[in-house]
C-alpha positions as CSV (number, residue, x, y, z in Angstrom):
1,X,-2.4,-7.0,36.1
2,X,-2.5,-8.2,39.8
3,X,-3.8,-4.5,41.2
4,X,-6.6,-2.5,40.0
5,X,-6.2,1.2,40.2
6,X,-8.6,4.3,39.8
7,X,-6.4,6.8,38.0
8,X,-4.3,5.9,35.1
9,X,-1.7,8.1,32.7
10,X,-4.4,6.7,29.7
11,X,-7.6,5.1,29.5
12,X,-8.7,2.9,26.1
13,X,-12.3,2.5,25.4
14,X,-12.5,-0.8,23.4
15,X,-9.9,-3.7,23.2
16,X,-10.4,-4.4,19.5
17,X,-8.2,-4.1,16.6
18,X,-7.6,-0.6,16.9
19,X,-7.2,-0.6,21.3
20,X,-5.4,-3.6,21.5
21,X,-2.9,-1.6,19.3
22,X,-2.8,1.8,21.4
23,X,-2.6,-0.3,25.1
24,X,0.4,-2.6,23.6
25,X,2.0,0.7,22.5
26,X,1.2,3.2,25.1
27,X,2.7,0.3,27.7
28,X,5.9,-1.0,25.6
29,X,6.6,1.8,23.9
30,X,6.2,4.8,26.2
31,X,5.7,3.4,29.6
32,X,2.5,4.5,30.6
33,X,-0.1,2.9,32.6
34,X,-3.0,2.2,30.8
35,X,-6.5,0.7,31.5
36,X,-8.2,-1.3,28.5
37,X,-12.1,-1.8,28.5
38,X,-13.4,-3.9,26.7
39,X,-17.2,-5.1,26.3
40,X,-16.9,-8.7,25.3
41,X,-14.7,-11.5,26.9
42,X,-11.4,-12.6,26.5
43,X,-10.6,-14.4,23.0
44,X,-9.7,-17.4,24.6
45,X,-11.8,-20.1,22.4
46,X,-10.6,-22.1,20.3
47,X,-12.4,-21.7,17.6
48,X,-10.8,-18.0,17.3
49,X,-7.5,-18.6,16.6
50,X,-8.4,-22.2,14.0
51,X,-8.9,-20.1,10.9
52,X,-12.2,-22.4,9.4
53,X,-13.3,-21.6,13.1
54,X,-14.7,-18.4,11.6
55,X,-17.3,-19.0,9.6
56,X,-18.6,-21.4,13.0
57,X,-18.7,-17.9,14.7
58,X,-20.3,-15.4,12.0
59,X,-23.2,-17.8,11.1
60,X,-23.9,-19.1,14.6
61,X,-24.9,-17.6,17.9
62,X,-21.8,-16.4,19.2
63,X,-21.2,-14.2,21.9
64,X,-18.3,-13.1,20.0
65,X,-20.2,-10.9,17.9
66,X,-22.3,-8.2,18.4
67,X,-25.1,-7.9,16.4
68,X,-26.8,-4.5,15.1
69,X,-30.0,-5.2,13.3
70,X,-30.5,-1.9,11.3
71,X,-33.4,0.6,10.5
72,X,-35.7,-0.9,8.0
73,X,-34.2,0.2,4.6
74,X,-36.2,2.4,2.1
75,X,-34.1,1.4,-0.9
76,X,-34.4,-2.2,0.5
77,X,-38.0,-2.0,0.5
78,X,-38.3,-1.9,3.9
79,X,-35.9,-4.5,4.8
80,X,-33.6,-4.3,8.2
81,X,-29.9,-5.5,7.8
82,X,-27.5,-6.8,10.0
83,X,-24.4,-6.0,10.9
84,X,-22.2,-7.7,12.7
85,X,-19.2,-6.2,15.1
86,X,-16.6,-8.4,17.2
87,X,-17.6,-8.2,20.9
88,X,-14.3,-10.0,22.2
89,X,-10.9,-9.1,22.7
90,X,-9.4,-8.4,19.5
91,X,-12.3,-7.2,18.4
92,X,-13.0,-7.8,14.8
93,X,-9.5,-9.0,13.7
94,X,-10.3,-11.7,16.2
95,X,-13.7,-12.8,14.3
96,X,-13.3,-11.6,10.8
97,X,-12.0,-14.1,7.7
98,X,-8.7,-12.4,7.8
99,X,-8.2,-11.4,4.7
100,X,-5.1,-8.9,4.7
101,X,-6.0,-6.2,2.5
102,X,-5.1,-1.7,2.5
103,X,-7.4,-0.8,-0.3
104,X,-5.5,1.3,-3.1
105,X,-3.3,4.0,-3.1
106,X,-6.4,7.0,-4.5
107,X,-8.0,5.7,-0.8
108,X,-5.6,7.1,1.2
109,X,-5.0,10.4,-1.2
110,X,-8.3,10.7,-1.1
111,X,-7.7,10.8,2.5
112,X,-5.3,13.6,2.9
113,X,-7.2,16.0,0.2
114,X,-10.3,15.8,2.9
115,X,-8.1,16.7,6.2
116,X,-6.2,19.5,4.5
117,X,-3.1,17.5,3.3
118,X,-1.9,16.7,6.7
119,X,-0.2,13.2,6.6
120,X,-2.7,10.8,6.2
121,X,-1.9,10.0,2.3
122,X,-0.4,6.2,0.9
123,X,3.0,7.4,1.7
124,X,2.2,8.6,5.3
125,X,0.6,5.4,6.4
126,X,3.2,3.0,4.5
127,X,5.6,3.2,7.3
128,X,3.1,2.3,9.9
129,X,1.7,-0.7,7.6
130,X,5.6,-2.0,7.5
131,X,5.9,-1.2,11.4
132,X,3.1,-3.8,12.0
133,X,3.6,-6.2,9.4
134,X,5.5,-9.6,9.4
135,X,5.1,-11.0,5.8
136,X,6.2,-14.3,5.3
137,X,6.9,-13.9,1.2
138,X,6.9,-10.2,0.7
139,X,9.7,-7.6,1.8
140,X,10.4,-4.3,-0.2
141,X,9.5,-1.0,0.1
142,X,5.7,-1.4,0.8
143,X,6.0,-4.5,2.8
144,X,7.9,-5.6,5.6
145,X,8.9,-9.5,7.5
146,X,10.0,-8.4,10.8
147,X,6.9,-6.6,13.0
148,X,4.7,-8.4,14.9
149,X,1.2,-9.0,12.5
150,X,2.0,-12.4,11.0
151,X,0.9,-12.1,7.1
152,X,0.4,-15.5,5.3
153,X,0.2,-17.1,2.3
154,X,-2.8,-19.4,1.8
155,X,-1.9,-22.7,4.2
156,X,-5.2,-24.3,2.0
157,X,-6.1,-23.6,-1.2
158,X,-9.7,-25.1,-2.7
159,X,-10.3,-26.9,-6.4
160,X,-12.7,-23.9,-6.6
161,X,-10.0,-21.4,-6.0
162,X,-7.7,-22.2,-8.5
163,X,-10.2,-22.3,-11.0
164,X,-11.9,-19.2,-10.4
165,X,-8.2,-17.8,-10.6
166,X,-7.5,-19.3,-14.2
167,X,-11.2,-18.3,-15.2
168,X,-10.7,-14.8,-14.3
169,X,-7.6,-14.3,-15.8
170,X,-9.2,-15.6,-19.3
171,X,-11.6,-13.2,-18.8
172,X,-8.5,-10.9,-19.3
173,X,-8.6,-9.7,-15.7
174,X,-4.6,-10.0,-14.4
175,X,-3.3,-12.0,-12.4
176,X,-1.3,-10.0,-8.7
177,X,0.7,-11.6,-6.1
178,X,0.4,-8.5,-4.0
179,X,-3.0,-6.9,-3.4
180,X,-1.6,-4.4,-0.8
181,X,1.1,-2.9,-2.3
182,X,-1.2,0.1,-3.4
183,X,-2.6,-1.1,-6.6
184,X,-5.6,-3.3,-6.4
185,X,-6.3,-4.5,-9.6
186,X,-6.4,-8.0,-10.8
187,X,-7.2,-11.8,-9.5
188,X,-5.0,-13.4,-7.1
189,X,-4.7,-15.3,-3.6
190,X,-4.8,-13.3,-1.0
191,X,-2.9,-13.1,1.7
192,X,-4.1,-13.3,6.0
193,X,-3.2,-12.5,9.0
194,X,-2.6,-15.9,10.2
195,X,0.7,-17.6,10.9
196,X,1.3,-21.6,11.1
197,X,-2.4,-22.4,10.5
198,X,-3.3,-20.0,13.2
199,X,-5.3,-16.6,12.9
200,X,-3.0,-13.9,14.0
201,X,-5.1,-11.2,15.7
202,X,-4.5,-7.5,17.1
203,X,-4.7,-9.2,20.7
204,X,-2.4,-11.8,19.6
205,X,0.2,-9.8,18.0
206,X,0.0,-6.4,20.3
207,X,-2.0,-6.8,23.3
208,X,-0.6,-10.8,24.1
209,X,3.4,-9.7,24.8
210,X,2.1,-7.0,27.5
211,X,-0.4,-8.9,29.1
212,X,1.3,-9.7,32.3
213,X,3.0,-6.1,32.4
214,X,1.6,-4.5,35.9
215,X,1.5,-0.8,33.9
216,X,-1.9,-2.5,31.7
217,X,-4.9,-3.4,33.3
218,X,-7.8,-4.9,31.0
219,X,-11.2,-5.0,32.3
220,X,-12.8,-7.4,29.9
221,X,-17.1,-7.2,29.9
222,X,-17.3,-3.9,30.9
223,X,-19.5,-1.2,29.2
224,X,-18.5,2.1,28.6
225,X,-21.4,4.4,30.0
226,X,-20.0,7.8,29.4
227,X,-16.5,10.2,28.9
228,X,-15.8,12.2,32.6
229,X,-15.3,16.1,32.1
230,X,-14.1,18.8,34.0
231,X,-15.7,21.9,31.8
232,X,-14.1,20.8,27.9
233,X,-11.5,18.6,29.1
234,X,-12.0,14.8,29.1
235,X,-10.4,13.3,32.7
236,X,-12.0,9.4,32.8
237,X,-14.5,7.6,31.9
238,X,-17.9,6.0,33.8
239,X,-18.2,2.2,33.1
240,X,-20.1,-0.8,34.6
241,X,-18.4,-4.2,35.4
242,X,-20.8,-7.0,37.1
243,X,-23.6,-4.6,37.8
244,X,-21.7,-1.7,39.8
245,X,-20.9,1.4,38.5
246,X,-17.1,2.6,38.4
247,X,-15.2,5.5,37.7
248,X,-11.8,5.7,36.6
249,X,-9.8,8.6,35.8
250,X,-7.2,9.6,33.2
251,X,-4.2,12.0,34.0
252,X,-3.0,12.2,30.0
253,X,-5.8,11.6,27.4
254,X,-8.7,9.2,26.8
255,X,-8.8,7.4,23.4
256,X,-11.8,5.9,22.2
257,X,-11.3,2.9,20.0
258,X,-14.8,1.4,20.2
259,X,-15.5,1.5,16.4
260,X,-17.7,3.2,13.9
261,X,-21.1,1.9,15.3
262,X,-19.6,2.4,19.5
263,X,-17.8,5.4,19.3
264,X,-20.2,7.8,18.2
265,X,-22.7,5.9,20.8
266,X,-20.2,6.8,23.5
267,X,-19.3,10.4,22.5
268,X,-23.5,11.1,22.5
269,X,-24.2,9.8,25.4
270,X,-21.5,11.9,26.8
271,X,-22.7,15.2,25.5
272,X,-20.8,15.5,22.1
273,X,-22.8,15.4,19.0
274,X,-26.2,16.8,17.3
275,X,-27.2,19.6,19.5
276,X,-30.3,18.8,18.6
277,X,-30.4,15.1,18.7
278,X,-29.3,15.1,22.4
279,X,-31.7,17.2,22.9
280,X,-34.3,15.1,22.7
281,X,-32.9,13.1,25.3
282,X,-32.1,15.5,28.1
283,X,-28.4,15.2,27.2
284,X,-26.3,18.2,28.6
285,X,-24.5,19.6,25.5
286,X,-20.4,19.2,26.3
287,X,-19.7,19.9,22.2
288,X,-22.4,20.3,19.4
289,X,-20.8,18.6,16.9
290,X,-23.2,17.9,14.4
291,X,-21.0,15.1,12.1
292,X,-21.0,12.6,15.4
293,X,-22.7,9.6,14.0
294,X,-22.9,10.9,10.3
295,X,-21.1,9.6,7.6
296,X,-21.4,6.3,8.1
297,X,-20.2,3.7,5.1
298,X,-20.3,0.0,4.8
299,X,-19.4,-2.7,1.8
300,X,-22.5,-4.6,1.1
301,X,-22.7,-7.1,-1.0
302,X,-24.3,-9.9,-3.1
303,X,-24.3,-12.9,-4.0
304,X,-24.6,-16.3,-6.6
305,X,-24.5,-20.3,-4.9
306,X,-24.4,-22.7,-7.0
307,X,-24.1,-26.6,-7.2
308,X,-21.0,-28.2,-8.7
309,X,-20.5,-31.8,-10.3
310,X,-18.0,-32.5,-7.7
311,X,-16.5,-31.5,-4.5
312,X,-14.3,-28.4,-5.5
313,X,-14.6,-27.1,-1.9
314,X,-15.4,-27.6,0.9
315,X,-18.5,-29.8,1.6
316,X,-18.2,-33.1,4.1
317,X,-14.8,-31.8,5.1
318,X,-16.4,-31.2,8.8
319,X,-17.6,-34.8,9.4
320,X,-16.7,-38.8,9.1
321,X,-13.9,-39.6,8.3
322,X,-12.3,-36.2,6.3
323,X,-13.1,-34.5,9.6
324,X,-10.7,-37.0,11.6
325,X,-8.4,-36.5,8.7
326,X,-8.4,-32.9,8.5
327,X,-8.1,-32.4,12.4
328,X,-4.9,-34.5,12.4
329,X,-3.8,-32.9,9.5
330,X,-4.1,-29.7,11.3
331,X,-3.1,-30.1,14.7
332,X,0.2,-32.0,12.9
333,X,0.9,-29.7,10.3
334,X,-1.1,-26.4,10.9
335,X,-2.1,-27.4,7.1
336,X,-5.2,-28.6,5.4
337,X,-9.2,-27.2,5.2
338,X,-8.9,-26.2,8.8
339,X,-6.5,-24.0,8.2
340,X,-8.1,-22.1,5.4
341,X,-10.4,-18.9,6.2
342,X,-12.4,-20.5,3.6
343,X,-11.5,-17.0,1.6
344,X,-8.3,-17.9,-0.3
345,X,-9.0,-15.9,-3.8
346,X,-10.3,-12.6,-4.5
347,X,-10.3,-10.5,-7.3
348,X,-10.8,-6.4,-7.9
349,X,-12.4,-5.3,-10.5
350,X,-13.9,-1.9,-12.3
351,X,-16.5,-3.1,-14.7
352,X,-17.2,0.4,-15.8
353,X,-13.7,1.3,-16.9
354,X,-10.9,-1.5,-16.3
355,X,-8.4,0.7,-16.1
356,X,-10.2,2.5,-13.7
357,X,-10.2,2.2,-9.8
358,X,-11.7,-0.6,-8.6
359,X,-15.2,-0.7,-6.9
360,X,-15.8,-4.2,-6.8
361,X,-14.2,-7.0,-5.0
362,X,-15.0,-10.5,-5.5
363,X,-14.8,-13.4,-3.5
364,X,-15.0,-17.2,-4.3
365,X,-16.0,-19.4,-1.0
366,X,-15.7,-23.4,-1.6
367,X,-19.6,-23.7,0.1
368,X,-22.9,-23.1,-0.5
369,X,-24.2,-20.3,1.3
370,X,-25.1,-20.3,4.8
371,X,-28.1,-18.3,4.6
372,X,-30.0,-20.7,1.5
373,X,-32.1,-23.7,3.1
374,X,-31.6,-26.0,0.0
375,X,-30.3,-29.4,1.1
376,X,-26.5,-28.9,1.5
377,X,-24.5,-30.4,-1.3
378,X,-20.8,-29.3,-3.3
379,X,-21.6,-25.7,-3.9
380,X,-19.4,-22.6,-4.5
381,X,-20.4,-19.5,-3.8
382,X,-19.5,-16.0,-5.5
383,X,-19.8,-12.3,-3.5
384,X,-19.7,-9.4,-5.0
385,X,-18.7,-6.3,-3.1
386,X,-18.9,-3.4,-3.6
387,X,-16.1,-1.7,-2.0
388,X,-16.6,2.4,-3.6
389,X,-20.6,2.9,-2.5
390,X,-21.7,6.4,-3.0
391,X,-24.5,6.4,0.1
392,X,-24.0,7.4,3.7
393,X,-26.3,6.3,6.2
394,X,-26.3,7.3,10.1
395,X,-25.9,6.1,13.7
396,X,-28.4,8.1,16.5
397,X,-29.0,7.2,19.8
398,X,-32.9,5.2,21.1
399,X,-32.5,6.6,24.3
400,X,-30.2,7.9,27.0
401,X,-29.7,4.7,28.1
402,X,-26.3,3.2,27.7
403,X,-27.6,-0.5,27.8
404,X,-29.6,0.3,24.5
405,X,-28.1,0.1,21.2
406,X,-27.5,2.5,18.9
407,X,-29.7,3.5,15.6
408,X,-27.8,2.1,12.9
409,X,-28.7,3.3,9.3
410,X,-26.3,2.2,7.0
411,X,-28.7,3.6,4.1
412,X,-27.7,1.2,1.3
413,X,-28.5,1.5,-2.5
414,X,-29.9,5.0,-1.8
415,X,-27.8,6.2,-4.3
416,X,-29.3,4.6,-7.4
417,X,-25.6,4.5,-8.7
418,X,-24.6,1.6,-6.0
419,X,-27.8,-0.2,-7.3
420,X,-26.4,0.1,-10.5
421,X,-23.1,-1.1,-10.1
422,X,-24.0,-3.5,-8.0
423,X,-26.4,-5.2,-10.2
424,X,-24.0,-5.1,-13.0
425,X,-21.5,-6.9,-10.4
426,X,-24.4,-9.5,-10.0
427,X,-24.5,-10.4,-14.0
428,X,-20.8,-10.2,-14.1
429,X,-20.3,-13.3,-11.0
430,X,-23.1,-14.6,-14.0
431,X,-20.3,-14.4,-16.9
432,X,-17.6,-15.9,-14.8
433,X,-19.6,-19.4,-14.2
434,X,-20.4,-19.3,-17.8
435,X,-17.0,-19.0,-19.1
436,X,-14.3,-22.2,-18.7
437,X,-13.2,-23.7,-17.2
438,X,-15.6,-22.6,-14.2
439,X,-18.7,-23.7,-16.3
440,X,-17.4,-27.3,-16.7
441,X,-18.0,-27.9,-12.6
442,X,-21.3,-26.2,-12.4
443,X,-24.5,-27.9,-11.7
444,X,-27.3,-25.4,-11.1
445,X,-27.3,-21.8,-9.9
446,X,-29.1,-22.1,-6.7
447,X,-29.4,-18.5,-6.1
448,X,-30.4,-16.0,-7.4
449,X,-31.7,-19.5,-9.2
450,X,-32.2,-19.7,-13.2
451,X,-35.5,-18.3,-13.4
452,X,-34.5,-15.1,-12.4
453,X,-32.9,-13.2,-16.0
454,X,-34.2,-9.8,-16.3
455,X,-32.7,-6.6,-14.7
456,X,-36.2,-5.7,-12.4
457,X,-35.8,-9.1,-11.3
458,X,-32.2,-9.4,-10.2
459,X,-32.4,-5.8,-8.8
460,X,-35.6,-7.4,-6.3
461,X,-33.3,-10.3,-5.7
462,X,-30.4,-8.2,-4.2
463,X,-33.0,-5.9,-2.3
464,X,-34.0,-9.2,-0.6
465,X,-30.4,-10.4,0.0
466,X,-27.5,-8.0,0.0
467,X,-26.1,-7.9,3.2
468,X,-23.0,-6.4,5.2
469,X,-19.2,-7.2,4.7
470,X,-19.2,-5.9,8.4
471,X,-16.6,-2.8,7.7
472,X,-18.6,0.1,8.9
473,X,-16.5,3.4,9.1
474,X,-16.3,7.1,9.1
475,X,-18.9,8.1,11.8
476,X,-16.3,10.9,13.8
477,X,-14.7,11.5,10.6
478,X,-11.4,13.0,10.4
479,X,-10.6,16.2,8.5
480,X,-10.3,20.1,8.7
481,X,-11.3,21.8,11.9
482,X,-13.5,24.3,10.3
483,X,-15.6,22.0,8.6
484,X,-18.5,22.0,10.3
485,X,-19.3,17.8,8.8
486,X,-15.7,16.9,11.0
487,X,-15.4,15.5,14.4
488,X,-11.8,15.0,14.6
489,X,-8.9,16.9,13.7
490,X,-6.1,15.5,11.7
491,X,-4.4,14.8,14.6
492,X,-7.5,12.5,16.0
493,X,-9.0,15.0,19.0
494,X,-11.9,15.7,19.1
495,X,-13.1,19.0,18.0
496,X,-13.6,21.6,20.7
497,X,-12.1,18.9,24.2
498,X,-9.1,18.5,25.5
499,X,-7.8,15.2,26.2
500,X,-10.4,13.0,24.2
501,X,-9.1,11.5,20.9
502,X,-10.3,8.6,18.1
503,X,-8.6,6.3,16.9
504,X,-10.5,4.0,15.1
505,X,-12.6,2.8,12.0
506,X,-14.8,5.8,12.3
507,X,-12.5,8.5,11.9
508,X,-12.2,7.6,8.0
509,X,-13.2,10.5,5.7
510,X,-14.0,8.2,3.0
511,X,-13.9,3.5,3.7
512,X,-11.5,2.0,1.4
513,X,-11.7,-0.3,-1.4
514,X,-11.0,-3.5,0.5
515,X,-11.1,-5.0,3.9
516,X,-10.7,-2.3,6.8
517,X,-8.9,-4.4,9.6
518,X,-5.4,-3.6,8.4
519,X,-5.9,-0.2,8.1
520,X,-7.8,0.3,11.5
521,X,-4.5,-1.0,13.0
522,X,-2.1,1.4,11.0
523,X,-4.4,4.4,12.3
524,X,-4.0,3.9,16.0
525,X,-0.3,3.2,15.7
526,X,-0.1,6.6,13.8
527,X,-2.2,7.5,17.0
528,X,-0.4,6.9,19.3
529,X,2.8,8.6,17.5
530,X,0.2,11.9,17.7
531,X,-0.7,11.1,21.0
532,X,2.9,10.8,22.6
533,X,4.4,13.5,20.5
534,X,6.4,11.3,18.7
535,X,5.3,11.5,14.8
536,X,7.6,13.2,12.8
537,X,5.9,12.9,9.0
538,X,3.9,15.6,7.5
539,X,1.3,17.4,9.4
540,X,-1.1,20.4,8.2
541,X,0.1,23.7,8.4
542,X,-2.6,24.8,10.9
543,X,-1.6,22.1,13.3
């Protein structure tokens, strides 16, 4: 990029996990000149691309991430949530924990019975997981070694780990060396997009190899103010870069990639949504599309620190002499505690029926929780998530405004079946540190804490601390065109304009059980195969 232009064949609102995809492919792939905004900076720290560098980012001030504190929430009592949204280059694959996950195969059927059986079930979005995906151990028919997403086996793996592995499998949950091969039951290590002791990004798998190519230009801290029209066709898109206003126009299609929270944000303030919601802002109606900013899902979870008799993860390793250790150890090897995402287990599990899907997914991290203010000390903490929630919450606009955030109301536990499940997730984390061998390294159970036994009181307890997995989708959902509740078709336009598609987190009928990141990316390279006319599975008949 040595020339910046005002008229491009595309335009790509948000350089994330999903645009970094869509530029790299639109450029390689088809040719096209493409301009890529993006909101936050360049990913060019390097505590982005050291894997223990993430937890650094989430739990500090970073200006990485872009922070939403919520509406206060009713079932909460009153509480306000945050939730957290990469605000780099990247985006969230280049801040998140990295876990490498799909969800299950009934996500994705679920999928194609909402949008009219039009290509989006397991088997349509296999190929594009394989397309992307460079496992180091797995290769067969649902995985693949050669594309460019590096997938990983654990470079680190804690004391804690292995035994909350071996606990959970006495507890007759079975053990899985693949977790995204469709089926997501059972206890295993999981698997990250990191290669060599190195996180493995969208950027740095799609966006990095075009970089220099003169067809892309990236505009890095720029915001998105509004979609350009000429009567219901999209044709470019407003922005502001250093404090001037810029226009820029599209000759093809502009593709909005900004994520669930972003993109409906964008699509308002350009006229499409509630008829009635921009309304009350003086927004000229382009589209009334009453499902922008509905819809909107999240995993949110809970969880149990506690102390341990020794040092089964990862406390100390970050100063004196471990930390010299460790850094040479790393920068030698690519091996060792800072190569770890500090997530190297999991485990999915349906406590209702085991044989059932699953709809909760548990984590074991070798720390004590960020959030407590105990004294640090050896601690292992254990999340339950819960990864099937049955409530919907919202995203409105405060004002006009583009420089003021959006209304996020994720609307948690307002089903009282989440706060059911959820609580019985709670006293299960419970039964795993009381069985062996976990119970031979715990200390005390620093939170909830010990006193804390009865049902009312554990249900307060995650009122006051369940928080977001950051994975908030489905707020321009995807399905038919004469459902009034839809915002894009099945071939990701938007309802009612020409030229203006998603392609991101938010067009998800329904979130997945597990981690969103891989399947953001498989959606905008099925995207762009809609986009350029070159998809050739199944589509729905009315298309």
């Amino acid at each position: 990029m040595t020339s910046v232009s005002d008229t491009f064949d595309y335009i790509v609102v948000g350089a994330g996990s999903a645009g970094c995809v869509v530029a790299s492919r639109l450029v390689k792939d088809h040719g096209a000149t493409v301009l890529l905004l993006e909101a936050g900076p360049l990913d060019d720290n390097m505590l982005i691309h050291m894997p223990a560098g993430a937890v650094k980012i989430v739990f500090g001030k970073s200006p990485y991430i872009k922070r939403y504190t919520s509406t206060p929430q009713p079932a909460l009592e009153g509480r306000a949530v945050d939730i957290m949204q990469g605000n780099v280059v990247g985006g969230g694959s280049s801040v998140n924990v990295m876990t490498y996950a799909r969800g299950s195969k009934d996500d994705y059927d679920r999928w194609n019975t909402l949008s009219g059986d039009a290509g989006w079930g397991w088997d349509d979005l296999v190929p594009y997981f394989r397309k992307q995906e460079g496992n180091v151990r797995l290769e067969n028919a649902a995985h693949s070694g050669d594309g460019p997403l590096k997938v990983s086996d654990p470079a680190y793996i804690s004391e804690a780990a292995n035994i909350f592995v071996r606990t959970l499998q006495k507890l007759k949950v079975p053990f899985t060396d693949d977790f995204t091969g469709g089926e997501l039951h059972g206890v295993g290590y999981e698997q990250s997009t990191t290669f060599r002791g190195k996180r493995r990004s969208s950027a740095d798998s799609f966006l990095r190899p075009v970089i220099g190519d003169e067809r892309l230009t990236l505009v890095t801290e720029a915001r998105a103010n509004r979609v350009l029209f000429d009567g219901q066709r999209a044709i470019g898109i407003e922005y502001v870069k250093d404090g001037k206003v810029h226009q820029a126009k599209a000759t093809h299609e502009v593709v909005l990639t900004a994520g669930a929270l972003a993109t409906p944000k964008l699509l308002m303030l350009s006229g499409i949504g509630p008829a009635d919601h921009l309304a009350q802002f003086d927004i000229p109606i382009v589209a009334d599309l009453p499902g922008v900013g509905q819809n909107l899902q999240d995993h949110n979870e809970v969880f149990l620190s506690l102390s341990t008799k020794g040092p089964f993860g990862y406390f100390g390793e970050d100063a004196g002499i471990k930390l010299i250790r460790n850094v040479i150890q790393y920068f030698a090897f690519g091996t060792g505690p800072i190569a770890s995402t500090g997530s190297e287990t999991m485990a999915f599990v349906n406590l209702d029926d085991p044989a059932g899907p699953p709809d909760i997914q548990i984590y074991c991290i070798g720390l004590m929780w960020p959030t407590l203010t105990v004294k640090p000390r050896n601690a292992v903490t254990l999340l339950a998530n819960l990864v099937r929630p049955l409530s919907y919450g919202s995203v409105r606009l405060k004002s006009a405004l583009p420089e003021d955030d959006a209304e996020v109301d994720p609307n948690w536990m307002s089903d009282p079946e989440d706060t059911r499940r959820l609580l019985k997730a709670l006293k299960y984390l419970r039964t795993i540190v009381a069985t062996a061998p976990f119970i031979d390294i715990v200390e005390e159970e620093l939170s909830p804490g010990q006193a804390i036994t009865d049902d009312a009181e554990l249900v307060e307890y995650m009122k006051a601390t369940t928080q977001s997995n950051f994975h908030p989708v489905g707020t321009c959902r995807m399905g038919r065109a004469e459902d009034p509740t839809t915002v894009v078709t099945p071939d990701l336009r938007v309802k009612g304009i020409d030229g203006l598609r998603v392609m991101d987190a938010s067009i998800m009928p329904r979130i997945i059980s597990a981690n969103t990141n891989a399947t953001v990316m498989a959606v905008a390279d099925k995207g762009v195969d809609l986009l350029t006319g070159t998809y050739t599975g199944r589509v729905a008949a009315a298309q």
